[in-house]
C-alpha positions as CSV (number, residue, x, y, z in Angstrom):
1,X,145.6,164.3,203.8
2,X,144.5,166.3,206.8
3,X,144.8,165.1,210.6
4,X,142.2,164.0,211.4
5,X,142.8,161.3,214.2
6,X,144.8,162.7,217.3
7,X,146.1,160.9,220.0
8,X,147.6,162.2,222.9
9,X,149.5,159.7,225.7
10,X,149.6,161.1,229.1
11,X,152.2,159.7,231.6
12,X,150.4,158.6,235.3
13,X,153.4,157.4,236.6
14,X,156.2,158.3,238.1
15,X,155.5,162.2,237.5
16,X,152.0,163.3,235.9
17,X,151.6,164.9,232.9
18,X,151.1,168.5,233.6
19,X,147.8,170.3,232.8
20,X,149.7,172.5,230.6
21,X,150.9,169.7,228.5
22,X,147.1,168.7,228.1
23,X,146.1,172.0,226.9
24,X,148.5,172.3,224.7
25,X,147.8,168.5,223.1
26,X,143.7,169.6,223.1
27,X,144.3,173.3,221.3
28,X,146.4,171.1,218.6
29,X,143.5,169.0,217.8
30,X,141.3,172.0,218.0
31,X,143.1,174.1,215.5
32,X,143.1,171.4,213.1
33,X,139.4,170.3,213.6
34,X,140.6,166.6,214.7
35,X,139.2,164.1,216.9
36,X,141.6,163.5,219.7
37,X,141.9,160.5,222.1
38,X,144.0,160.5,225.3
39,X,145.9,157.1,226.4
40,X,147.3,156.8,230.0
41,X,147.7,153.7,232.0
42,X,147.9,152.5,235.2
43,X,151.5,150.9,235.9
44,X,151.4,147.5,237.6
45,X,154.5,147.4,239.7
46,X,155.4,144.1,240.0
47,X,156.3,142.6,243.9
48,X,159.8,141.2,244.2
49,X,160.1,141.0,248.4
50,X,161.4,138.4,250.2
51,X,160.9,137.5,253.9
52,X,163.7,139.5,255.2
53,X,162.9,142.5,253.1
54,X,159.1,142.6,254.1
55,X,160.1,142.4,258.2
56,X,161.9,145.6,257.0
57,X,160.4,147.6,254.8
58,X,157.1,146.2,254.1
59,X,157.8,145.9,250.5
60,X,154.0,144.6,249.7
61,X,152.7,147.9,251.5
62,X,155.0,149.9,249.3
63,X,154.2,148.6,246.1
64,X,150.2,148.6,246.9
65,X,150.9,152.5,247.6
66,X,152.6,153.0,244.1
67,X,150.1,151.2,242.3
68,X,147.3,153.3,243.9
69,X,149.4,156.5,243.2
70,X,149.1,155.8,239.5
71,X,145.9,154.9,239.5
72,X,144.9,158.1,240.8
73,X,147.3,159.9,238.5
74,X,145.6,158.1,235.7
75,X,142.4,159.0,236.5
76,X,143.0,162.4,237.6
77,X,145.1,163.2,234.0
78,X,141.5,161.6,232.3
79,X,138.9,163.9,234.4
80,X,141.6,166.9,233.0
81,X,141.6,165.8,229.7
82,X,137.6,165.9,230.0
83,X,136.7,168.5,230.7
84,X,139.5,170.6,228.6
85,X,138.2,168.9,225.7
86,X,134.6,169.7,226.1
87,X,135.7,173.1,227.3
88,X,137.4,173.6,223.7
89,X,134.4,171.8,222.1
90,X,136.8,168.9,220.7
91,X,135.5,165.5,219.5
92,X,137.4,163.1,222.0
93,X,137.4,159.8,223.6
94,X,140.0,158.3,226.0
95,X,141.6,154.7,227.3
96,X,143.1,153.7,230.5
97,X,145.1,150.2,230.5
98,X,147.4,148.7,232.5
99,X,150.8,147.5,232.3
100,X,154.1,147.3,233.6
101,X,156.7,149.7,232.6
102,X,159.0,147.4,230.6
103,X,155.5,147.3,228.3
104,X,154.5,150.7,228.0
105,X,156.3,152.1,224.9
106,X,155.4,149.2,222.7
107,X,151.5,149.3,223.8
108,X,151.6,153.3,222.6
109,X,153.6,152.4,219.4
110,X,150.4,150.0,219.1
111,X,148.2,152.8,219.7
112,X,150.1,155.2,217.5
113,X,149.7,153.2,214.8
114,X,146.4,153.8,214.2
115,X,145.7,157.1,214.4
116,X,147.1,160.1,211.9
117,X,149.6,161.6,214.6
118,X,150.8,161.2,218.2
119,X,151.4,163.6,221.2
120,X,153.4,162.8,223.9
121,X,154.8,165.5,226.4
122,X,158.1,164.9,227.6
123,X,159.2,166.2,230.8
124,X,162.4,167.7,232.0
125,X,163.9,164.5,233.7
126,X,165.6,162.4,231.5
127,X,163.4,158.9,231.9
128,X,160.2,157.1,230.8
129,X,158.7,159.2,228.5
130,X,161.8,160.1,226.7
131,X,162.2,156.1,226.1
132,X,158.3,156.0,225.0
133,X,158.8,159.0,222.5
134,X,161.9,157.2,220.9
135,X,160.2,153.8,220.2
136,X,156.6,155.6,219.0
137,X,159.0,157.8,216.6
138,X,161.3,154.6,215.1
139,X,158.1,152.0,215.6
140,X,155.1,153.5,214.9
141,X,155.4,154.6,211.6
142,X,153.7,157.8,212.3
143,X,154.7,161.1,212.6
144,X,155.1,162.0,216.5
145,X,154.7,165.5,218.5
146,X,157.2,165.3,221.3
147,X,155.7,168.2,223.5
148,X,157.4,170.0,226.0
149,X,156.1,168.9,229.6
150,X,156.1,172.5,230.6
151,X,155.3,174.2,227.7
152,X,156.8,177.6,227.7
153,X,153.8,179.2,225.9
154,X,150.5,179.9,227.6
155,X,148.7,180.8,224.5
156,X,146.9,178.5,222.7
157,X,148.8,176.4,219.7
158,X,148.1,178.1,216.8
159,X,150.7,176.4,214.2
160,X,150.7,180.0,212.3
161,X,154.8,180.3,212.4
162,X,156.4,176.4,211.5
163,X,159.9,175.8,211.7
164,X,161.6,172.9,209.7
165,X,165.0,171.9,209.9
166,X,166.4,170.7,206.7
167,X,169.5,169.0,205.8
168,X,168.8,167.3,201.9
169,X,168.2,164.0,204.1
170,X,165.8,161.1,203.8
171,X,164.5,161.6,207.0
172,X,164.1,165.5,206.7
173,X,161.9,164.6,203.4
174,X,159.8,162.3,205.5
175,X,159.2,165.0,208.0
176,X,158.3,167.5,205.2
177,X,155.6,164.7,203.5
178,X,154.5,164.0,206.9
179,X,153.9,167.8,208.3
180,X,152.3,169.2,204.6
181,X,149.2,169.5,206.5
182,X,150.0,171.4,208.8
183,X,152.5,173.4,206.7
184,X,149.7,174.1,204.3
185,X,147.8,176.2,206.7
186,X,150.8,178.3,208.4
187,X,151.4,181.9,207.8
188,X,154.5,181.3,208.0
189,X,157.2,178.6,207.0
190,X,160.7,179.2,208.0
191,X,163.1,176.6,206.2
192,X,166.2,176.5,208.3
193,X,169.8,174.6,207.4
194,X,172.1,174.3,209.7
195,X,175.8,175.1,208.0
196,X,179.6,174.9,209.2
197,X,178.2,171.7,211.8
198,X,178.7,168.7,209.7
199,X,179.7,168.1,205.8
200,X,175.9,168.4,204.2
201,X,176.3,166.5,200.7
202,X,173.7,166.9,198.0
203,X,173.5,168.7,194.7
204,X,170.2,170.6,195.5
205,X,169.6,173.5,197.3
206,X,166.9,174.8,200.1
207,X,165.2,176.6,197.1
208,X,164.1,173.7,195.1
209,X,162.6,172.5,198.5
210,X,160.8,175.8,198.0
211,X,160.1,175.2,194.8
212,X,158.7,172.3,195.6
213,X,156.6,173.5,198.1
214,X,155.2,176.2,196.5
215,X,153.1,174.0,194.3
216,X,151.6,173.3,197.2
217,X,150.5,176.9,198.5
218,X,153.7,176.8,200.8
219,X,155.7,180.0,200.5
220,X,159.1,179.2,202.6
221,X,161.2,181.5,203.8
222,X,164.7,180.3,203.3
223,X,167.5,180.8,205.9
224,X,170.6,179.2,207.3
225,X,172.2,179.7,210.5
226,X,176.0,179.3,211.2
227,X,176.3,176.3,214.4
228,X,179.3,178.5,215.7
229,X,181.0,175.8,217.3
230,X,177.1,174.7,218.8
231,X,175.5,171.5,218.2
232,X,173.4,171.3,215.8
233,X,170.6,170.6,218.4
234,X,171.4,173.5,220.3
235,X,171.4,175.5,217.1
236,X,167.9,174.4,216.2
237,X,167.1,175.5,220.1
238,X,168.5,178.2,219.4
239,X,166.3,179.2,216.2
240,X,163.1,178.2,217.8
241,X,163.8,180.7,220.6
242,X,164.7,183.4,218.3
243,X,162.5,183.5,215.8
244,X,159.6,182.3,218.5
245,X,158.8,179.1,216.0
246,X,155.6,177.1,217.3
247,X,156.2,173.9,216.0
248,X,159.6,172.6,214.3
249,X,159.3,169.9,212.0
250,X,162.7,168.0,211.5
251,X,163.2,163.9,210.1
252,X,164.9,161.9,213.5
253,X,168.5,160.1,212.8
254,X,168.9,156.7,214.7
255,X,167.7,152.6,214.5
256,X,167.8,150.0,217.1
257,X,170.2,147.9,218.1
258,X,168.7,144.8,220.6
259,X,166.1,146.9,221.5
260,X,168.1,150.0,222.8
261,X,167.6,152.9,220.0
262,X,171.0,154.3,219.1
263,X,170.0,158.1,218.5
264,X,171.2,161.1,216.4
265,X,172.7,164.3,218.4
266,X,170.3,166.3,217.4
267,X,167.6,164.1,217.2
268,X,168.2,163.5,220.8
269,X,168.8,166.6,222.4
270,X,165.6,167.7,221.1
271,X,163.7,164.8,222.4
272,X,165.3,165.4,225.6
273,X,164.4,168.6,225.9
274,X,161.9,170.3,223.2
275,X,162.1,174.0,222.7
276,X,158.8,173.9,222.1
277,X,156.4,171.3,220.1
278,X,158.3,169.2,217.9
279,X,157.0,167.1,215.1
280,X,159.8,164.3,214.3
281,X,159.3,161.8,211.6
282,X,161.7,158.6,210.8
């Protein structure tokens, strides 16, 4: 099944989403001849002054300020989004709502939901948008892109050289179902394992994933790289650098626990800080 339903959530508030981010998300749905929406919302900050606090600071004033900052973020990150789309010639539509903060990553889940797959840029801070990736990729039942917010290419996503990080997992499989579209049309699929990082117990090997593939058009190149007393995120890093991978495709480790998601190492370094486009599935 081919993507055909893109959608691409852009943060208004309290950084932007960075034009880059958006061109990168557009020249995805381009090179796979999807429709993409864009989602960003305008966060209603909620007033908790008091008498003492407003003969002070004003707190009213400031909150009024904040609101109209993300409203013009919002709709600033839409008129972008516009007019790179119809630049590129891609089908697209998008939605501004509004919320609060504390609602934001369930209403994209929602969102995420129902379309094929999800973009969401994630910037270098540590903060929101690292929070709304982790509940899209464990709630949404979707595959999810976590982008870089400052992508470190300037050329157009092609999707011609795919990484995928496989450990004989269930959530590696997942990943692998979930990125055949896209793996079907690479020129080249680089299957990467980890070793010496963490006891890996199966009685397969990376070339009956091959195997497997192959019946599908997919010719994988096989490899492994030693962690060398890395991480196994930073090996992954690592690999994308070196062997300039566009998008990595790896399954994401964690579950919730009273509403706080209790994450992987890997799985969250890399959402943390993507080496470049990341397709995680759960």
């Amino acid at each position: 099944m081919a993507f055909k339903d893109v959608l691409l959530q852009l943060s208004s508030y309290p950084e932007p989403t960075p034009a880059a981010a958006i061109e990168q998300g557009v020249g995805f749905a381009e090179t796979l001849g999807a429709h993409i929406s864009a989602l960003t919302f305008k966060i209603e900050i909620p007033s908790t002054s008091n008498v003492l606090a407003n003969a002070l600071l004003d707190i009213p004033a400031m909150v009024a300020s904040e609101r109209q900052r993300s409203a013009a973020s919002a709709q600033k990150l839409i008129s972008v989004f516009e007019a790179t789309a119809t630049k590129r010639g891609v089908p697209h539509q998008q939605t501004v709502e509004s919320c609060s903060t504390s609602q934001l990553a369930a209403l994209v889940t929602e969102h995420a939901r129902m379309h094929d797959i999800t973009m969401i840029p994630v910037g270098e801070e540590v903060g929101l948008q690292q929070y709304v990736a982790e509940t899209v990729i464990f709630g949404s039942g979707r595959p999810t892109i976590v982008l870089p917010g400052a992508p470190k290419r300037s050329n157009p996503l092609s999707l011609n050289v795919i990484g995928v990080a496989w450990d004989f997992s269930r959530p590696a499989a997942r990943a692998v179902a979930d990125a055949l579209p896209i793996l079907e049309r690479a020129k080249t699929v680089r299957v990467v394992t980890i070793t010496q990082e963490k006891t890996i117990e199966t009685r397969r090997s990376a070339a009956d994933l091959a195997k497997h593939l192959a019946f599908r058009g997919i010719e994988a190149v096989l490899e492994e790289e030693d962690a060398a007393g890395r991480t196994i995120g930073q090996a992954l890093e690592d690999y994308v650098s070196a062997r300039e991978i566009e998008l990595l495709v790896m399954g994401a480790y964690g579950h919730s626990r009273l509403r706080d998601f209790i994450l992987g190492g890997a799985t969250k370094t890399i959402i943390a800080h993507p080496p470049s486009p990341v397709l995680l599935s759960h």
